[in-house]
C-alpha positions in Angstrom: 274.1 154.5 -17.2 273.8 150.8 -18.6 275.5 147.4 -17.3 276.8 145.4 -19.5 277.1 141.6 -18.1 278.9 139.0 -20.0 278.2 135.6 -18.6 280.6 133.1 -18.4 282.7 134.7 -21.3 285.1 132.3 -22.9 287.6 134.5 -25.2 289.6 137.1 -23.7 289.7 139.3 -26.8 286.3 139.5 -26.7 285.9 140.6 -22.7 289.0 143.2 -23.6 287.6 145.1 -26.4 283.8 145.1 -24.2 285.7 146.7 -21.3 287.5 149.6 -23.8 283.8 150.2 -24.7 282.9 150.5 -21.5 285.6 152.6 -21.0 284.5 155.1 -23.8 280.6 155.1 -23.0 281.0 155.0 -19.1 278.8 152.1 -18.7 279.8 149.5 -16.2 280.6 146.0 -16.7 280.1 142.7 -15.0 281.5 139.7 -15.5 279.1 136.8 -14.5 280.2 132.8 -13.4 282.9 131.2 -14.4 285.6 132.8 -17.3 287.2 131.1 -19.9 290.3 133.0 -19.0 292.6 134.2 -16.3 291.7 137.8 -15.5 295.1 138.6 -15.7 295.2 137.0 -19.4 297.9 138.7 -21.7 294.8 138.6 -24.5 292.7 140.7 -22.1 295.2 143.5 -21.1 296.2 143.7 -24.7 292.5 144.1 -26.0 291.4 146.4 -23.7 294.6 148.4 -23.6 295.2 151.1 -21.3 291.8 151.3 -20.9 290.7 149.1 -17.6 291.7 151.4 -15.4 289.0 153.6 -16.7 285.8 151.0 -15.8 284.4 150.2 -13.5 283.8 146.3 -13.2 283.3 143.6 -11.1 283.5 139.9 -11.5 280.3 137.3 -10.0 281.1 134.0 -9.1 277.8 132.2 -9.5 275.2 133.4 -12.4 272.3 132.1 -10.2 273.1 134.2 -7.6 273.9 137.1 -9.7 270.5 136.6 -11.8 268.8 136.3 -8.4 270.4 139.3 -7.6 269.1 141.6 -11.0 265.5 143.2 -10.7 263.6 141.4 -13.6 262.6 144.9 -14.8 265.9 146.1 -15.6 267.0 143.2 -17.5 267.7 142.6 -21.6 268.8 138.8 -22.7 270.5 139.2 -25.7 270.1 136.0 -27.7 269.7 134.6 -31.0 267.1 132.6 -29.5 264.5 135.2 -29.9 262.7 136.7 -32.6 262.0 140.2 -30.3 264.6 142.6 -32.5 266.4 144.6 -29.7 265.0 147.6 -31.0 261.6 146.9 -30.0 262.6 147.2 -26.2 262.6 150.6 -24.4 266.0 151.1 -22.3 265.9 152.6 -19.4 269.4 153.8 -17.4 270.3 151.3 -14.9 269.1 148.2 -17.2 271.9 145.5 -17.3 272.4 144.0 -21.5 272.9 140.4 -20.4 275.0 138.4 -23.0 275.9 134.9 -22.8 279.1 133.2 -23.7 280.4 132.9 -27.2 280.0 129.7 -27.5 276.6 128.1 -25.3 275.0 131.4 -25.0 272.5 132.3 -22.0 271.0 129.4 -20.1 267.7 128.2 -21.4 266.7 128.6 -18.0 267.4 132.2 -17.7 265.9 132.6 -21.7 262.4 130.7 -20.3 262.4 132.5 -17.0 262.8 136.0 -18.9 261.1 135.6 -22.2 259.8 138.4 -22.3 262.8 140.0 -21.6 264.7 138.4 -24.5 265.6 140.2 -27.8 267.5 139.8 -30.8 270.0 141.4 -33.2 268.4 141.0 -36.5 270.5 139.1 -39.2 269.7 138.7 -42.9 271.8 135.6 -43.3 270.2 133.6 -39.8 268.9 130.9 -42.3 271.9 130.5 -44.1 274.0 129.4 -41.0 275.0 132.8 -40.0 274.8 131.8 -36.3 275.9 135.1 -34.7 277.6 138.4 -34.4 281.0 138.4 -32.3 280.2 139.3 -28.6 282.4 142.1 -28.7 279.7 143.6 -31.9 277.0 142.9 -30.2 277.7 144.6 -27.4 278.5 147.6 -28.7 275.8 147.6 -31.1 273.0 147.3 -28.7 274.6 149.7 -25.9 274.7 152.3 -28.6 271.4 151.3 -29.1 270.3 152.3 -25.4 272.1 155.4 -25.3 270.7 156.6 -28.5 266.9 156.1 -26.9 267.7 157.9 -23.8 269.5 160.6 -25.7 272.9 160.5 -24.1 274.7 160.3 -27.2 275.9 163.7 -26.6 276.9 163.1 -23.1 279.9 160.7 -24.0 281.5 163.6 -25.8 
């Protein structure tokens, strides 16, 4: 299955409601660098519900150890920094979606180091200061994404 990697995410509501998915896909989460919240944050428990006990996570102290740590070929930046739509990548199981927090996003280091690696959620109304989707959309939309190309859409049944 898919790893979804939030990196240094700042709003709790946001980290709860990515875990439920988690929860209900069976993909695993990892929470990378420093949070912008106590992990035992009200806000958290109350997004992701009931639901924790069901995923498997685990929290990464340093993001240059832990991007040290991912195989480059297994790796999606999800930015609005790129012009790649996510759609043009193949996802393969094991890949980890690497999103960035809400509000710096991923490292320009990491975005220059994996360029090619970097992809996009398309928006109509970029131009018009639409900055981004909520972490919590994105994620969702672009795991769905991954599952859907490696036909295990009827394996979370």
């Amino acid at each position: 299955m898919f790893t979804i990697v939030l990196v240094e995410p700042q709003i709790p509501q946001n980290t709860g409601n990515i875990a439920r998915l988690c929860a209900a896909t069976g993909a695993t989460l990892h929470l990378v660098g420093t949070l912008g919240f106590s992990l035992d944050d009200k806000y958290l428990k109350r997004a992701g519900l009931d639901y924790w006990e069901h995923v498997h996570w685990q929290h990464f102290p340093s993001t240059e150890d832990y991007m040290a740590f991912c195989n480059p070929d297994q790796v999606h930046l999800l930015t609005t920094k790129s012009d790649t739509p996510y759609t043009n990548h193949q996802f393969h199981p094991n890949d980890k979606l690497i999103f960035g927090s809400e509000t710096k996003g991923i490292d320009e280091i990491y975005l220059r180091k994996y360029a090619e690696k970097t992809c996009t959620i398309p928006m109509k109304n970029k131009t018009a200061g639409v900055r981004s989707l909520n972490l919590s959309t994105s994620a969702g939309i672009v795991l769905y994404e991954a599952i859907r190309q490696q036909g295990l859409d009827n394996s979370i049944r």
